[in-house]
N, C-alpha and C positions, 0 to 999 in steps of 0.2 A: 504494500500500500504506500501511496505515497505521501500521506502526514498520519504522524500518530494521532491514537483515540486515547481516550479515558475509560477507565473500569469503575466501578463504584461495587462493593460488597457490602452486603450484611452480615456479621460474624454475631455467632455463639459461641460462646468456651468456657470451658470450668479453668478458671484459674488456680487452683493450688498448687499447680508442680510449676508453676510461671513466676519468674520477677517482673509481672507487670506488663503493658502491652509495648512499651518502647524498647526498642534494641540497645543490649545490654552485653558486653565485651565479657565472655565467658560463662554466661548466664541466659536460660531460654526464655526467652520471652516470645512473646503471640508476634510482634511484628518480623520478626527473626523468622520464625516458621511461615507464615504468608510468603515473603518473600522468599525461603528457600521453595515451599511450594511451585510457586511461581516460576522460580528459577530452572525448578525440575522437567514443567511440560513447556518451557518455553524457550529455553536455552537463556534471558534476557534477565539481566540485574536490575534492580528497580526499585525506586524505595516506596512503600504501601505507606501511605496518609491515615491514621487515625482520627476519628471523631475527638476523641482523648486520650489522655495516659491513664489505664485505668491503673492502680498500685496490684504490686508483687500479694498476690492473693485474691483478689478482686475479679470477681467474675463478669459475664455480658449476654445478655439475650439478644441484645438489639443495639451492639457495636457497629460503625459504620469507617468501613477504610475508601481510600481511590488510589489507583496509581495510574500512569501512563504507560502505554506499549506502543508497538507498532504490529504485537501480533493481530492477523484477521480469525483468530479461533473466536465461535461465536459463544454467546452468556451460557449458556447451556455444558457447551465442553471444558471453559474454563472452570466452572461451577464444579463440575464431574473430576477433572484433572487434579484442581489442588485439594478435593477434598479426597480423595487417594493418594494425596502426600503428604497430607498433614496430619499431625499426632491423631489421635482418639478423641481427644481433649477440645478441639477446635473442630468446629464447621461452620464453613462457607453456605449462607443459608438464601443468599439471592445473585445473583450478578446483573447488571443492565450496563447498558453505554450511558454515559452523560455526556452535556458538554465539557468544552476548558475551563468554564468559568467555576465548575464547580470546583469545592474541596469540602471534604470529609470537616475538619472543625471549623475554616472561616464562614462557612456559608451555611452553618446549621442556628437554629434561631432557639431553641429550649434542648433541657434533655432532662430524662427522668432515672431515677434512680430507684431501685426496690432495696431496704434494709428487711433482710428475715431474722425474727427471735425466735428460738424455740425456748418452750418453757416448760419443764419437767424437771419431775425430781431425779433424773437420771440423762444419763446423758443420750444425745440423738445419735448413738451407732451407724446407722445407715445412714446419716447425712452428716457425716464426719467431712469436717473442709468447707462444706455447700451450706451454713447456718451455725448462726452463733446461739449460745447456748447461756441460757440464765435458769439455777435449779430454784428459787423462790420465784414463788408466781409475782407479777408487776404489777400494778394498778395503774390499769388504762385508761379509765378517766382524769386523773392524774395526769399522767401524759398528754392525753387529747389536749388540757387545760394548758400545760406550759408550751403544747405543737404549736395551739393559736398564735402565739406570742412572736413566731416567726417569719411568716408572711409576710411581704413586703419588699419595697425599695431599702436594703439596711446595709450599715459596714457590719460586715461578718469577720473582720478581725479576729473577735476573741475565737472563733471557730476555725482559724485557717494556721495549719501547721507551717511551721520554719521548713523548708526549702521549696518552695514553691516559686512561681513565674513572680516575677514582681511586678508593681503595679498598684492599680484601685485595687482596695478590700470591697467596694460596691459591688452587691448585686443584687438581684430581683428575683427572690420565691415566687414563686405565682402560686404554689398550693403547697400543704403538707396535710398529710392525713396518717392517721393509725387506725388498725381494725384488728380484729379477733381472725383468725385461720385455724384451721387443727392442729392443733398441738404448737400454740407458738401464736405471735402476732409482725405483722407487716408492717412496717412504714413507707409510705410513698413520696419522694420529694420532685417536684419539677419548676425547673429553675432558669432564666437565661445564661448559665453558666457557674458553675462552683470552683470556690480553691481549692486548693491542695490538702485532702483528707477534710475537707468543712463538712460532708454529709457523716463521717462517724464520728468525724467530734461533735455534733448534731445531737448525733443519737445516743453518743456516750453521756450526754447532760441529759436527754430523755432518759435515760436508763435509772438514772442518780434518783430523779424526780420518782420514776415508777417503782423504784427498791423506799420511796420513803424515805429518802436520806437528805432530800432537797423540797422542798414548798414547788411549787409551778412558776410563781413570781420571781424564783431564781433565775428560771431561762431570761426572762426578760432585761432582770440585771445586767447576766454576763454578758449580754446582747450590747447594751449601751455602755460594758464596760470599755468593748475593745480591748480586753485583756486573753489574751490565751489562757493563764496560768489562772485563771477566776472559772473557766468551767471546766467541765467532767471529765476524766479520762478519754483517750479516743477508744472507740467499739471495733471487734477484732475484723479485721480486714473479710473472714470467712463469710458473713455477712451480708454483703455489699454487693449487687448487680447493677450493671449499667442496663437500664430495662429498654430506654428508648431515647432516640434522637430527632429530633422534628427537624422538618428543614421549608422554605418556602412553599416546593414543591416537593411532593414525595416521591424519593424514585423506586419505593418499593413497596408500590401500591396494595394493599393485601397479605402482605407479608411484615410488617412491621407498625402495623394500627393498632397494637394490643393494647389492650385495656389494662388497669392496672388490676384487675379479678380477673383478664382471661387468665395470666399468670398461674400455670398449673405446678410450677414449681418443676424443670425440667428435672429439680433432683426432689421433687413432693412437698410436703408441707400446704396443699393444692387449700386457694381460698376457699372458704365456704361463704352459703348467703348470708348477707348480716343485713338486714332494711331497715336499719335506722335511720333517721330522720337526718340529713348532714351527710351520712355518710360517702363517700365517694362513689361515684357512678363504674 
């Protein structure tokens, strides 16, 4: 062909055996494997664009990469190709063409996040890695009361870990919510954008609030403190999916419109109904 195209993917991956989704010098991460995928059906080196860095632990329903080629293999083969070369761990869950203009993070406009708790007096054996585990039950109302407290245009300083991109601590929640599932609860965040680890130090001051150990009115404190070292531990990376990325236009129409209840939990914990009044759709 004579000018390269653009690829655009949807990835899944359990992240536990991964440092994260950026390429990492001796260490496997998910960008590392896409692109030696890549490399395998197509002979061409290339660097895969991330929606984000998801951290070393952190897994993805509805991660979004691009790269450029100049192969003509059409979405369908490459779809086929690298997911026969890549780990167990990772699938390539859509392919299409976009234009140039796109890119995987500057061009996506919100992205959501799912936090799972399991909550048992024993630990969740089958979902070792894929959910974080609290053995006293929490108090969800509680939490619900200090979640309110988040929403909004705020500096999330006090939420945003040291090594991160620097810049504005600004950003924009557009929703947070908590609900009941089997055996455990959910939290759902979606946002124009988050720091670096801000959704589990989120959760880890959620956590404080629901153990009883913090009022609700704390979240709101550490909030206007701007202090890091003012709220809750951060919540173990096991936890944490990148559920979804929006962007102007979708380029994976049907494939990545999930609800935050479709969420069956590809490792369980699968939502149940809850119709309360408020609760998220």
């Amino acid at each position: 062909m004579t000018q390269s195209r653009r690829l655009a993917l949807l990835v899944g991956y359990d992240g536990a055996s991964f440092h994260g989704f950026q390429r990492q010098a001796g260490f496997p991460t998910i960008q590392e494997s896409l692109e030696d995928a890549w490399h395998e059906i197509s002979g061409e080196r290339t660097v895969v664009h991330g929606s984000g860095r998801t951290d070393s632990g952190v897994h993805a329903v509805g991660q979004v990469a691009h790269f450029s080629t100049w192969s003509t293999l059409s979405p369908e083969r490459v779809m086929g190709g690298m997911n026969a070369n890549l780990p167990r761990e990772i699938a390539v869950k859509g392919v299409v063409d976009v234009g140039p203009e796109f890119h995987a993070r500057h061009s996506a406009l919100r992205k959501s996040y799912l936090y799972r708790l399991a909550v048992s007096p024993h630990p969740p054996t089958l979902e070792r890695n894929r959910v974080s585990w609290e053995k006293v039950p929490l108090d969800l109302p509680r939490m619900r009361e200090a979640l309110a407290h988040l929403p909004g245009i705020h500096d999330f300083a006090a939420f945003a870990a040291a090594g991160g991109r620097t810049g504005s601590t600004v950003r924009t929640l557009l929703s947070a919510h908590a609900f009941p599932v089997r055996g455990g609860i959910n939290i759902i965040f979606q946002g124009d954008g988050f720091l670096y680890r801000q959704v589990r130090n989120m959760v880890g001051s959620l956590i404080e609030v629901g153990r009883r150990n913090r009022d609700p009115e704390w979240v709101a404190a550490v909030l206007e403190s701007r202090d890091r070292r003012r709220a809750g531990p951060t919540a173990a990376a096991e936890g944490l999916y990148l559920l979804r990325v929006t962007y102007p236009r979708n380029p994976f129409p049907g494939l990545s419109g999930m609800g935050a209840r479709a969420y069956s939990g590809e490792a369980g914990l699968a939502p149940q109904p809850f119709n309360q009044p408020g609760s998220p759709a």
